[in-house]
Backbone as a printed PyTorch tensor [residue, N CA C, xyz], in Angstrom:
tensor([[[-90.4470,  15.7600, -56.8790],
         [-89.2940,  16.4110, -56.2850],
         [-89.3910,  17.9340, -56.3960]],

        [[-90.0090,  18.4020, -57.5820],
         [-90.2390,  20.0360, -57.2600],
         [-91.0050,  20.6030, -56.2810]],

        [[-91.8890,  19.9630, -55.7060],
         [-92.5350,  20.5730, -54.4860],
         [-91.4110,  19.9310, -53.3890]],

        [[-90.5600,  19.6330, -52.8290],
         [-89.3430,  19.6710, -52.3210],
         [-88.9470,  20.8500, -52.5610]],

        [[-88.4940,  20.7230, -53.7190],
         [-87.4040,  22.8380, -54.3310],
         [-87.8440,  23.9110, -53.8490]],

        [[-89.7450,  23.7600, -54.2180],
         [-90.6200,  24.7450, -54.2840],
         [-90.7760,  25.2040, -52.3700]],

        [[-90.4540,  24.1800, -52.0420],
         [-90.6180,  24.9780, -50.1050],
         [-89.0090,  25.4880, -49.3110]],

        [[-88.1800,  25.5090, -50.6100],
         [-87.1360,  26.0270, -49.9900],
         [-87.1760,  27.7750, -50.3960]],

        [[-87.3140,  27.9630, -51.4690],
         [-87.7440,  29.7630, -51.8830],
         [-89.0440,  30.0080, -50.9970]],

        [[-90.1110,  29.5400, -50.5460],
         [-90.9660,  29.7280, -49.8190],
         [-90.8960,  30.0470, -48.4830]],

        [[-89.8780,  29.3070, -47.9150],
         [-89.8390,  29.1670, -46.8260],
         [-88.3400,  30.2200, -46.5970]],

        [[-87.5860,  30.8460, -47.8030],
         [-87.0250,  32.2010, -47.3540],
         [-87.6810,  33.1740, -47.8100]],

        [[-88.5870,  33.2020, -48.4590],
         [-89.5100,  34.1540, -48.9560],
         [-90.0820,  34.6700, -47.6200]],

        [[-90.9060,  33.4800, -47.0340],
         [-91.4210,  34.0930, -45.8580],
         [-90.7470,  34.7240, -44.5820]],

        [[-89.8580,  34.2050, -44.3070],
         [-89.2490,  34.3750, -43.0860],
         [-88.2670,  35.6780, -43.3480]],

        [[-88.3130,  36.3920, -44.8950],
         [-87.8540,  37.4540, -45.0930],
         [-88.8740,  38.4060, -45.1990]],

        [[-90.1180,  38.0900, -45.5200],
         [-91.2920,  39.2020, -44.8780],
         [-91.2910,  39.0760, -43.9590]],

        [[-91.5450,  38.1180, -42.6970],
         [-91.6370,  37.7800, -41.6480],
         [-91.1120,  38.8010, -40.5070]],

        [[-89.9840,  39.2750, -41.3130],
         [-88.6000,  39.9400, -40.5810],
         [-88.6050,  41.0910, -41.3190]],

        [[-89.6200,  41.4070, -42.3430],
         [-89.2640,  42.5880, -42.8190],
         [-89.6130,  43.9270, -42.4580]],

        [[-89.8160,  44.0430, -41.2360],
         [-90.8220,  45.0810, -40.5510],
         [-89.3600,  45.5730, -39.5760]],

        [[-88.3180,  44.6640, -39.1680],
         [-87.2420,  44.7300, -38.4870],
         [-86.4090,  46.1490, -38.6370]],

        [[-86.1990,  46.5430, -37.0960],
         [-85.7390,  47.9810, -38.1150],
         [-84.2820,  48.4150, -37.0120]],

        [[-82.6560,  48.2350, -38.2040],
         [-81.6850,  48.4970, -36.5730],
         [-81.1340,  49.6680, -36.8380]],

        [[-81.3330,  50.4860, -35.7580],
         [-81.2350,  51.5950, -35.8430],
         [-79.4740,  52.1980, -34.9480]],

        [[-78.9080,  53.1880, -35.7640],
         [-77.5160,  53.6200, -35.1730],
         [-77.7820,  54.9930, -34.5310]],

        [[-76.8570,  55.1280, -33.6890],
         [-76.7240,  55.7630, -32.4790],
         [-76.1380,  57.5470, -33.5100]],

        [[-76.1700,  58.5480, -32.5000],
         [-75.5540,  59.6620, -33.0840],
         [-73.9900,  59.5710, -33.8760]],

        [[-73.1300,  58.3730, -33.5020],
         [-71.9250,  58.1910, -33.8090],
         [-71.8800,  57.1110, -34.8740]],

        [[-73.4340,  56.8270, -35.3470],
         [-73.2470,  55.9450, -36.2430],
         [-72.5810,  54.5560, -36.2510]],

        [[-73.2050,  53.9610, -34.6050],
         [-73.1120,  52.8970, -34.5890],
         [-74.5130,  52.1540, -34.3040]],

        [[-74.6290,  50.9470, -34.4970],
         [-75.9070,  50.3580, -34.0920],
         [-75.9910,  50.5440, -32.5020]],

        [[-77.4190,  50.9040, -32.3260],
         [-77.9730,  51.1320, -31.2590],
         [-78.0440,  49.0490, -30.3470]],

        [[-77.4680,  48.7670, -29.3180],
         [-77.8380,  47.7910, -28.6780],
         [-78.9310,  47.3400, -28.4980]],

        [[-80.0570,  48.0570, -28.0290],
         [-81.3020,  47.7530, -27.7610],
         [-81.7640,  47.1050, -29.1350]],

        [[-81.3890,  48.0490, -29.8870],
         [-81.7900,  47.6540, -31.1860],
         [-81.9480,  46.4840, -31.8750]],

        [[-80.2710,  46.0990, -31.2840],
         [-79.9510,  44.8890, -32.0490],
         [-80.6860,  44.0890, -31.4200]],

        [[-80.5660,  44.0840, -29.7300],
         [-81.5440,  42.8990, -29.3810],
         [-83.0500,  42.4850, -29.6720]],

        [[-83.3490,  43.8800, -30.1620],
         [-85.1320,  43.2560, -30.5390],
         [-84.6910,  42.7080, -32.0550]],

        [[-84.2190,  43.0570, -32.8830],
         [-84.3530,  43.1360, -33.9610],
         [-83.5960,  40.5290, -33.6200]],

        [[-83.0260,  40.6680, -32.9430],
         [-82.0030,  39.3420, -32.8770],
         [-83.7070,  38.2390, -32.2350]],

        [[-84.9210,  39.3210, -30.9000],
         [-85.6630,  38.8470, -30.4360],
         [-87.0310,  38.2130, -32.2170]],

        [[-86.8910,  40.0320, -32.5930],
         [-88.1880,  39.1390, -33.6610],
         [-87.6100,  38.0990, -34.2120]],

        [[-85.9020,  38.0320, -34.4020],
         [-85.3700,  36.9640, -35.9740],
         [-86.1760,  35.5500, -35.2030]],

        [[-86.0840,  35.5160, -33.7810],
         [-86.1470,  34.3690, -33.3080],
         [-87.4340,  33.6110, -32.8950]],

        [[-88.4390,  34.7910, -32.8010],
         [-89.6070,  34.4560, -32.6090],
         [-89.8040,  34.1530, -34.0550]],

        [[-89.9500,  34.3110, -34.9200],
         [-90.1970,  33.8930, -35.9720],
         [-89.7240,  32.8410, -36.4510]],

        [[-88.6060,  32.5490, -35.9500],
         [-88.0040,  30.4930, -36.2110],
         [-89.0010,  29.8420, -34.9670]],

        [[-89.0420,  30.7340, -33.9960],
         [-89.7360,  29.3620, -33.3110],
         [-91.1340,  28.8660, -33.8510]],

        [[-92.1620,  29.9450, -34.8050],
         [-92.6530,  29.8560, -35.5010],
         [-93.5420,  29.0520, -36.3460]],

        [[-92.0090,  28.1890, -37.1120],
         [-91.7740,  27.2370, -37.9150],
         [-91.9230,  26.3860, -37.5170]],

        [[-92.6930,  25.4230, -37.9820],
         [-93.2110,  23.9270, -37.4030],
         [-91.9380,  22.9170, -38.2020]],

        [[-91.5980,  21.8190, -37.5200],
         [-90.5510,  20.8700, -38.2100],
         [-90.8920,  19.9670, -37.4400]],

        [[-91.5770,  18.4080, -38.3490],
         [-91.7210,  17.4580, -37.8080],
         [-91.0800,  16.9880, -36.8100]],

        [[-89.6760,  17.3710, -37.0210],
         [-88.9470,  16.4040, -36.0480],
         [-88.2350,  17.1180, -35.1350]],

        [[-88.3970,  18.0650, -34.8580],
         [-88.0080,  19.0270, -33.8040],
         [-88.9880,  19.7450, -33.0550]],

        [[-90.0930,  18.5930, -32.1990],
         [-90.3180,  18.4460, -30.6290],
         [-91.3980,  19.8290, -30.3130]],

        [[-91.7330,  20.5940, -31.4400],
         [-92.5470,  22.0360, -30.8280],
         [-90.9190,  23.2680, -31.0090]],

        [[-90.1160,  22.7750, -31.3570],
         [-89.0770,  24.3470, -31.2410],
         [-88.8700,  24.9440, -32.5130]],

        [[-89.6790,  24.7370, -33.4770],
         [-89.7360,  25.4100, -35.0590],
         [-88.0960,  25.4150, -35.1890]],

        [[-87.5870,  26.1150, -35.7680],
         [-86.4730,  26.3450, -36.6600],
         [-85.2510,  27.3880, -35.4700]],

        [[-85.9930,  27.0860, -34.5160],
         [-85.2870,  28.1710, -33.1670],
         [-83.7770,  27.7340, -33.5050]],

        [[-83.4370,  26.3790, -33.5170],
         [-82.3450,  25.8990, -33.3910],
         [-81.5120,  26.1940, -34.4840]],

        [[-81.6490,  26.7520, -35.2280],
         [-80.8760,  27.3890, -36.0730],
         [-79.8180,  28.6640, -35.7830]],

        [[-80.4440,  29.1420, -34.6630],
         [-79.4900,  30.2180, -33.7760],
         [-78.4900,  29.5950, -32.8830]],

        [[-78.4780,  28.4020, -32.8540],
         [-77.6500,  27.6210, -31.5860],
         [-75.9410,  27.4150, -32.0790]],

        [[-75.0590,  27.5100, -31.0860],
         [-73.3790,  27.5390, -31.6860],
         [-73.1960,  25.8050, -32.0170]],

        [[-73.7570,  25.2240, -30.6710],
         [-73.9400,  23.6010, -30.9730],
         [-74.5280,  23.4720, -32.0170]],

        [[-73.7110,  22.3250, -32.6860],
         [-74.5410,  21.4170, -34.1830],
         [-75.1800,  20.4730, -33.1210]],

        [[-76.9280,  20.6770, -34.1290],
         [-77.8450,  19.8310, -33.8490],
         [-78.2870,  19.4900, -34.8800]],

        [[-79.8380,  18.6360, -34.7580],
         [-80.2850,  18.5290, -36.3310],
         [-80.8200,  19.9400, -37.6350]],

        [[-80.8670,  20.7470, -36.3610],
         [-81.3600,  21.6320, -37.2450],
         [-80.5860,  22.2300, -37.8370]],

        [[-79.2720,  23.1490, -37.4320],
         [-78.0190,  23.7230, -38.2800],
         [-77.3720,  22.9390, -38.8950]],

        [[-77.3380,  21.7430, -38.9780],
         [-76.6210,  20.7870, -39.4620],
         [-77.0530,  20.2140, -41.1240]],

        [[-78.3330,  20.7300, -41.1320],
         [-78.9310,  20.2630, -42.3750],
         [-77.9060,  20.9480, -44.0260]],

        [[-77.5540,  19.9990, -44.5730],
         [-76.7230,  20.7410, -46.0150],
         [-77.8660,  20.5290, -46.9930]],

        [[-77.2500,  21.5610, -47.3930],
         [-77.7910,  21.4480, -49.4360],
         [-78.1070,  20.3310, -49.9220]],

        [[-77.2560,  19.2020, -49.6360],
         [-76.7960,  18.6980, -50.9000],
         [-77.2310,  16.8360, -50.0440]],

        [[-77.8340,  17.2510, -48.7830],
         [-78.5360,  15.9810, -48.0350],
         [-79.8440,  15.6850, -48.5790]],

        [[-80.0390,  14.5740, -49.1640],
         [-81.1210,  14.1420, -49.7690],
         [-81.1330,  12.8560, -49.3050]],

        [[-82.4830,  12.7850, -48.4740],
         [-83.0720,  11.4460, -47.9500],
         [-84.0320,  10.7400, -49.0170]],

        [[-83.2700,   9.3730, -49.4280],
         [-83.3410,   8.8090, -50.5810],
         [-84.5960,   7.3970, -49.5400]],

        [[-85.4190,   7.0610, -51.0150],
         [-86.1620,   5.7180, -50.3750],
         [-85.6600,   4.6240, -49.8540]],

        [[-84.5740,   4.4490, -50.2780],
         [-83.5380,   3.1500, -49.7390],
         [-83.3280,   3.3070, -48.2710]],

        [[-82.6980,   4.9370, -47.7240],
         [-82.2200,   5.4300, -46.9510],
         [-83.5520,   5.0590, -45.2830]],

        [[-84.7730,   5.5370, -45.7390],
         [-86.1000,   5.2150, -45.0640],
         [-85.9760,   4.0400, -44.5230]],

        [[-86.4300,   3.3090, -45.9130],
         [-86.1360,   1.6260, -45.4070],
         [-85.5360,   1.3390, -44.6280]],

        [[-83.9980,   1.7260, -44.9440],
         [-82.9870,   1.2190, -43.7630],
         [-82.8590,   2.0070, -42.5510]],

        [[-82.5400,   3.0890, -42.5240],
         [-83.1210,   3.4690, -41.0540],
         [-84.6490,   2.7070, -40.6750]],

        [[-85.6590,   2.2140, -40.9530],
         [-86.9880,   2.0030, -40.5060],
         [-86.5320,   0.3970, -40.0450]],

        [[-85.5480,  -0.2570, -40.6940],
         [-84.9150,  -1.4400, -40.2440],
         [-84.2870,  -1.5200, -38.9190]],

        [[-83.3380,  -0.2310, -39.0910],
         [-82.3390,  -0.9590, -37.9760],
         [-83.0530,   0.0780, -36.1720]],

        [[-84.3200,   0.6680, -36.9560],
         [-84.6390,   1.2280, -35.8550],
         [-85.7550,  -0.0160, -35.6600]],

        [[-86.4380,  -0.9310, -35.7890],
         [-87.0760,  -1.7140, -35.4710],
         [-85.8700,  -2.6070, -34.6860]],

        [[-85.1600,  -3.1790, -35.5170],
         [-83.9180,  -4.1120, -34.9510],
         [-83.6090,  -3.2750, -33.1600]],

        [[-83.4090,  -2.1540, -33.2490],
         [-83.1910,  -1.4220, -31.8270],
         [-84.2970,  -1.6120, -30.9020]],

        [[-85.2200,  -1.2110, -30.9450],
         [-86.3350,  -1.4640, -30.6110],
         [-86.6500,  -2.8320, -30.2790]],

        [[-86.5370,  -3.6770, -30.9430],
         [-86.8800,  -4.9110, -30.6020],
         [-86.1590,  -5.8290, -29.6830]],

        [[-84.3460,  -5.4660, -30.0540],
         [-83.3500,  -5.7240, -29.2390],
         [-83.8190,  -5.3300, -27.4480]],

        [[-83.9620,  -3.9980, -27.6750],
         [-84.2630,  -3.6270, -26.5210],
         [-85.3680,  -3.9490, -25.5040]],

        [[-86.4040,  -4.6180, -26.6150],
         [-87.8150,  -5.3340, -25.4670],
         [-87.1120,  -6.7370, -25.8180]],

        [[-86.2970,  -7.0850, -26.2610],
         [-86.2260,  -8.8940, -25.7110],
         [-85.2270,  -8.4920, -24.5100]],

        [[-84.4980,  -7.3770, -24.1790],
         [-83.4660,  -7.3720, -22.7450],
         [-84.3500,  -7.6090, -21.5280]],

        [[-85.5320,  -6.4230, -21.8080],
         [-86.5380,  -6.3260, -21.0810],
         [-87.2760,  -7.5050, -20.2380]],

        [[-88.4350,  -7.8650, -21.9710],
         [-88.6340,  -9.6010, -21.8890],
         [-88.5270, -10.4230, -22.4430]],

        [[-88.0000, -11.7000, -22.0760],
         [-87.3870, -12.7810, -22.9590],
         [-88.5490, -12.9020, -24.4140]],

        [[-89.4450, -12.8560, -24.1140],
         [-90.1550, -13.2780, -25.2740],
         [-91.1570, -12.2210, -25.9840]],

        [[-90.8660, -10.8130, -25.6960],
         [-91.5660, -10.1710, -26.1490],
         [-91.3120, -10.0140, -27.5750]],

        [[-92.6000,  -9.4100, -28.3140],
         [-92.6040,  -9.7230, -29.6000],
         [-91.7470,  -8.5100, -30.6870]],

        [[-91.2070,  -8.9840, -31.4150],
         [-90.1960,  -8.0430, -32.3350],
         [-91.1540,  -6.9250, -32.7670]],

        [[-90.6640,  -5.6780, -32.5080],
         [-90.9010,  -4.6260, -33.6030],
         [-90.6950,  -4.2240, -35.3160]],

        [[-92.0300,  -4.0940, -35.5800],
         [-92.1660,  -3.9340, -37.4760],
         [-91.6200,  -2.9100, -38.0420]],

        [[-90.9330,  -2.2270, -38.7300],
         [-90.2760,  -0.9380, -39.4120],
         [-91.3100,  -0.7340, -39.6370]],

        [[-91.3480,   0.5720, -39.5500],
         [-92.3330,   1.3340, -39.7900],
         [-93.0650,   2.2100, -41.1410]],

        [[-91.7500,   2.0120, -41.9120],
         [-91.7500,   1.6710, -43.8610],
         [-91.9070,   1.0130, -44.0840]],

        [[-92.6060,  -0.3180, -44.3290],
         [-92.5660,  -1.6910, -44.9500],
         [-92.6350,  -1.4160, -46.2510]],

        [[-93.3590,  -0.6760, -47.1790],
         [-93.3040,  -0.6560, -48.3940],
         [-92.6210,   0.4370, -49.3360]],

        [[-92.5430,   0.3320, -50.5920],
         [-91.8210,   1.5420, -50.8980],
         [-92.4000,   2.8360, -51.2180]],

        [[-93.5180,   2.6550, -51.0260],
         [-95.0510,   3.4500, -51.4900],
         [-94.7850,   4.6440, -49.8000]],

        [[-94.7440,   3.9010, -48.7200],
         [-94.5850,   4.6700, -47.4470],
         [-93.0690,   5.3630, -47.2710]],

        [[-92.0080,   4.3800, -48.0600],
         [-90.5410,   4.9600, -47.6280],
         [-90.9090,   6.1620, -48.6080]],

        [[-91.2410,   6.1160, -49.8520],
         [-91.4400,   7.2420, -50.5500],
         [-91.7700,   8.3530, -49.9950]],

        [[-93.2370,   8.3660, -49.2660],
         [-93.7050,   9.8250, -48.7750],
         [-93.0060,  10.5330, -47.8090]],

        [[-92.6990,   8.8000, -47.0020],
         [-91.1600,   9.3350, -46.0380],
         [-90.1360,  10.4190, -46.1160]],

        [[-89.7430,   9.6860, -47.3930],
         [-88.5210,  10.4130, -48.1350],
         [-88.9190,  11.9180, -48.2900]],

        [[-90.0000,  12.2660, -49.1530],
         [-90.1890,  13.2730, -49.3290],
         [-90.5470,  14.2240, -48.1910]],

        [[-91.4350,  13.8770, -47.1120],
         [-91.2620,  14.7720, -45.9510],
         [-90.2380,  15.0720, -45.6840]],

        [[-89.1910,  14.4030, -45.0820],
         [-87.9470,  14.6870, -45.0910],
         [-87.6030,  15.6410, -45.3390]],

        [[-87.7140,  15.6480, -47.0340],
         [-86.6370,  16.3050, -47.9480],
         [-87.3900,  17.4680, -47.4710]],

        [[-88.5750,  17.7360, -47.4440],
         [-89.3590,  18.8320, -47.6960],
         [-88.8620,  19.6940, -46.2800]],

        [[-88.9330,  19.0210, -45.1820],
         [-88.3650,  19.6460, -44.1370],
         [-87.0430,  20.0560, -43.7720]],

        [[-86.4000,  19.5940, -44.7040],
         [-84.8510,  19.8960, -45.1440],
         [-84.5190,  21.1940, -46.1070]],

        [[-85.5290,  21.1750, -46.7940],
         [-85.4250,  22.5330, -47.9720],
         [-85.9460,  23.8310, -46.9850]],

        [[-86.8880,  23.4130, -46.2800],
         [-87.1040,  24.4930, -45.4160],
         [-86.5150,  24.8140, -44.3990]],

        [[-85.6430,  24.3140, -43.7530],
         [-84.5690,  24.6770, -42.9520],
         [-83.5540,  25.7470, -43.6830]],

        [[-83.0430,  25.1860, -45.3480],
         [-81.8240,  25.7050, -45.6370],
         [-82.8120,  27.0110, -46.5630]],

        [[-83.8970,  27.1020, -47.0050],
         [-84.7100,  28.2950, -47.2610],
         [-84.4990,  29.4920, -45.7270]],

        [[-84.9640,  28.6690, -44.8540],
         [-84.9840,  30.0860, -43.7020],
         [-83.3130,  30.4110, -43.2490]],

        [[-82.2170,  29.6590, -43.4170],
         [-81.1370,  29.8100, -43.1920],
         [-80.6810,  31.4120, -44.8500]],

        [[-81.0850,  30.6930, -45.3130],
         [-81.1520,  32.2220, -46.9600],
         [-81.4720,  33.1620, -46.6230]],

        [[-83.0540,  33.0020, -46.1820],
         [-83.4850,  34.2310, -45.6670],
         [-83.1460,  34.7040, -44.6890]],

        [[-82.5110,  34.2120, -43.4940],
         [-82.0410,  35.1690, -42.2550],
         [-80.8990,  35.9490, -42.9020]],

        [[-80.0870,  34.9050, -43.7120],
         [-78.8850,  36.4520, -44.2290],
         [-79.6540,  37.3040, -45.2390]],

        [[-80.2900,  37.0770, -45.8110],
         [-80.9180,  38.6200, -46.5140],
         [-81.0910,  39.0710, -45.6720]],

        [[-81.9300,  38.6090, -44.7520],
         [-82.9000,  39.7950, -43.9960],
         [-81.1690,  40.4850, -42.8430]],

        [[-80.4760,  39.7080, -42.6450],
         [-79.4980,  40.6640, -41.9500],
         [-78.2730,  41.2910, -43.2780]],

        [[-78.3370,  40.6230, -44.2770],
         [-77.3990,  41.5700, -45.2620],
         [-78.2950,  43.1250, -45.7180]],

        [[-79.8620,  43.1190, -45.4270],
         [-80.5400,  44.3910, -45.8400],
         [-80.1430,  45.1640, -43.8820]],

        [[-80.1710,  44.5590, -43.3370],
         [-80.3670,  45.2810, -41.8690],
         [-78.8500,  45.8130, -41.8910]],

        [[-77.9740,  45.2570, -41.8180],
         [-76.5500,  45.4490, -41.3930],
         [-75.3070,  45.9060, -42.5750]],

        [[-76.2050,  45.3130, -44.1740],
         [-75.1360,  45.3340, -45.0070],
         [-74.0590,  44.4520, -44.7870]],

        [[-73.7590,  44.3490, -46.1510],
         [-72.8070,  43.3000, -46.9770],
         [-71.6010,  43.1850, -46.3350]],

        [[-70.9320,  44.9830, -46.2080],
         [-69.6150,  45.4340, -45.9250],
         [-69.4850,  44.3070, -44.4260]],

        [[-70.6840,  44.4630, -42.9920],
         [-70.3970,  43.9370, -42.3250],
         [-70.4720,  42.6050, -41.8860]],

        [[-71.3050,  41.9180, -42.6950],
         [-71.1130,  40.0430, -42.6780],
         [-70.3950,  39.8510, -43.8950]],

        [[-69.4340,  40.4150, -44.5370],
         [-68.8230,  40.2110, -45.6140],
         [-67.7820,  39.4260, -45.1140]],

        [[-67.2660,  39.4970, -43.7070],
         [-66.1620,  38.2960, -43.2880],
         [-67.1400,  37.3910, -42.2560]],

        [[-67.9050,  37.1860, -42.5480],
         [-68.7220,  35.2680, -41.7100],
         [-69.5090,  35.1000, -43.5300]],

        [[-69.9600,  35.4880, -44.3280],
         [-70.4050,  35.0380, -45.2290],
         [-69.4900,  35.1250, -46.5180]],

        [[-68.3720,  35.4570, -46.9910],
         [-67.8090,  35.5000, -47.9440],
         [-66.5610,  34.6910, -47.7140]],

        [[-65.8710,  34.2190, -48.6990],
         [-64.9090,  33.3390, -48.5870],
         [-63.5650,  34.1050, -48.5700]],

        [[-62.2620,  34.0720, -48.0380],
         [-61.4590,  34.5210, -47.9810],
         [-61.0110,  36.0630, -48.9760]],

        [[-60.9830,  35.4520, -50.1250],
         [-60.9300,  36.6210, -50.8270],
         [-62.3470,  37.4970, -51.1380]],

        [[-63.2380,  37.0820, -50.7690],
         [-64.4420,  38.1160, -50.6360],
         [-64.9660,  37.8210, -51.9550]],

        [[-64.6740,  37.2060, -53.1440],
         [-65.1640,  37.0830, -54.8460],
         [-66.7340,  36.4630, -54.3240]],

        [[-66.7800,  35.9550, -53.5880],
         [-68.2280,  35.1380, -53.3240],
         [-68.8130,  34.5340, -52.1740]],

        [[-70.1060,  33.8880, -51.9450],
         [-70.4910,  34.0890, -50.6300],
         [-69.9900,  32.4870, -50.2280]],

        [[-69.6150,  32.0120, -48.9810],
         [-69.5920,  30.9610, -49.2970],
         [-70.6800,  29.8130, -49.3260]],

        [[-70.7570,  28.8740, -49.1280],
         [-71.9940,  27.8570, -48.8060],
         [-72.9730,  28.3610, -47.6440]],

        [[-73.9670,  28.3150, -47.9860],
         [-74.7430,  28.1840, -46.8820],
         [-74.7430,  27.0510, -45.4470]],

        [[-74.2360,  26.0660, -46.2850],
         [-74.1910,  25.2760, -45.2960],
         [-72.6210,  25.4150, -44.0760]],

        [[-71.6810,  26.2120, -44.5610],
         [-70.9570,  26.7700, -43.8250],
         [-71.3030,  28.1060, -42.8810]],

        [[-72.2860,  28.5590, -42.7730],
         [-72.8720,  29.6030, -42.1470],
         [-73.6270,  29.7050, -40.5830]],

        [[-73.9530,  28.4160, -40.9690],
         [-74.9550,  27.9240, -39.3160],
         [-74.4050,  28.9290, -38.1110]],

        [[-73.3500,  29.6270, -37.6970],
         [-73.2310,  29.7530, -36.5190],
         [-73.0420,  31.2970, -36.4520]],

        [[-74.1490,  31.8810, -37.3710],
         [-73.4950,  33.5640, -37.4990],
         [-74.1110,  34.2210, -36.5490]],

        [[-75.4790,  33.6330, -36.2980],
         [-76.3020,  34.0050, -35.1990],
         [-76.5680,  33.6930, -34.1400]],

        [[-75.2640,  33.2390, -33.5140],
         [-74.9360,  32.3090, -32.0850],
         [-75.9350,  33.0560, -30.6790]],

        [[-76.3420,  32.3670, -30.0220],
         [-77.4980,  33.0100, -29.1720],
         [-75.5780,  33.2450, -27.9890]],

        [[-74.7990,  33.4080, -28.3610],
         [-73.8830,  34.0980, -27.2440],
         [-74.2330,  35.4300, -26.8630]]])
């Protein structure tokens, strides 16, 4: 389980060098320059697309900028894909699967889960997890890398909790970087 932990600091480690070259620059009146913001919003994003994630199709970690919950902003802290969990999804997605070729043809042959043992739900599990820590690692690192660009003072109301004493969850954050 520590190489799980170990790719969530990694994976904001990087994506905060990644971004650390980012530079937003303010206007004579001491506001951020527009152009600015948009390259600086273009590298955050080339650099999620980047990110490889098994289960998201070739679009790295892009989806992390999106206002829609998908799988990727949606991922919490505190979601841990357990061996049991494998199994049974690997069940009732065979059961689907199989349902669906007997509509087809009467006698076609049932589909096998694709975990049968606990040796496979295991590694299962742990990819998973591993691709889960690295989602909520690069979600860390995009607010550093925009609490060093923009400062505290100004994501201090999308990242701090009402009275400002602390930041809130990460997993309440997903939508700070809405591609609006």
């Amino acid at each position: 389980m520590s190489k799980v932990y170990a790719e969530r600091s990694v994976a904001k480690k990087h994506i905060v060098e990644q971004c650390g070259n980012c530079n937003l620059k303010k206007n004579n009146n001491g506001l951020y320059n527009h152009d600015s913001i948009v390259k600086v919003r273009k590298t955050i994003k080339g650099k999620l697309n980047k990110v490889f994630l098994d289960h998201n199709a070739g679009l790295g970690t892009i989806k992390l900028l999106n206002d829609m919950n998908n799988t990727i902003n949606m991922v919490k802290t505190n979601q841990i894909i357990s061996v049991e969990n494998v199994i049974n999804d690997a069940k009732k997605e065979a059961m689907t699967v199989s349902a669906a070729a007997c509509k087809k043809e009467k006698y076609a042959d049932k589909v096998k889960p694709t975990s049968t043992t606990r040796e496979e739900a295991k590694r299962e599990a742990e990819r998973q997890n591993i691709t889960n820590q690295t989602i909520i690692g690069k979600k860390e690192g995009i607010i550093k890398v925009l609490k060093c660009l923009v400062g505290g003072d100004i994501l201090d109301t999308v990242i701090k909790i009402a009275n400002a004493s602390r930041d809130k969850s990460i997993d309440t954050t997903h939508n700070m970087m809405s591609s609006s």
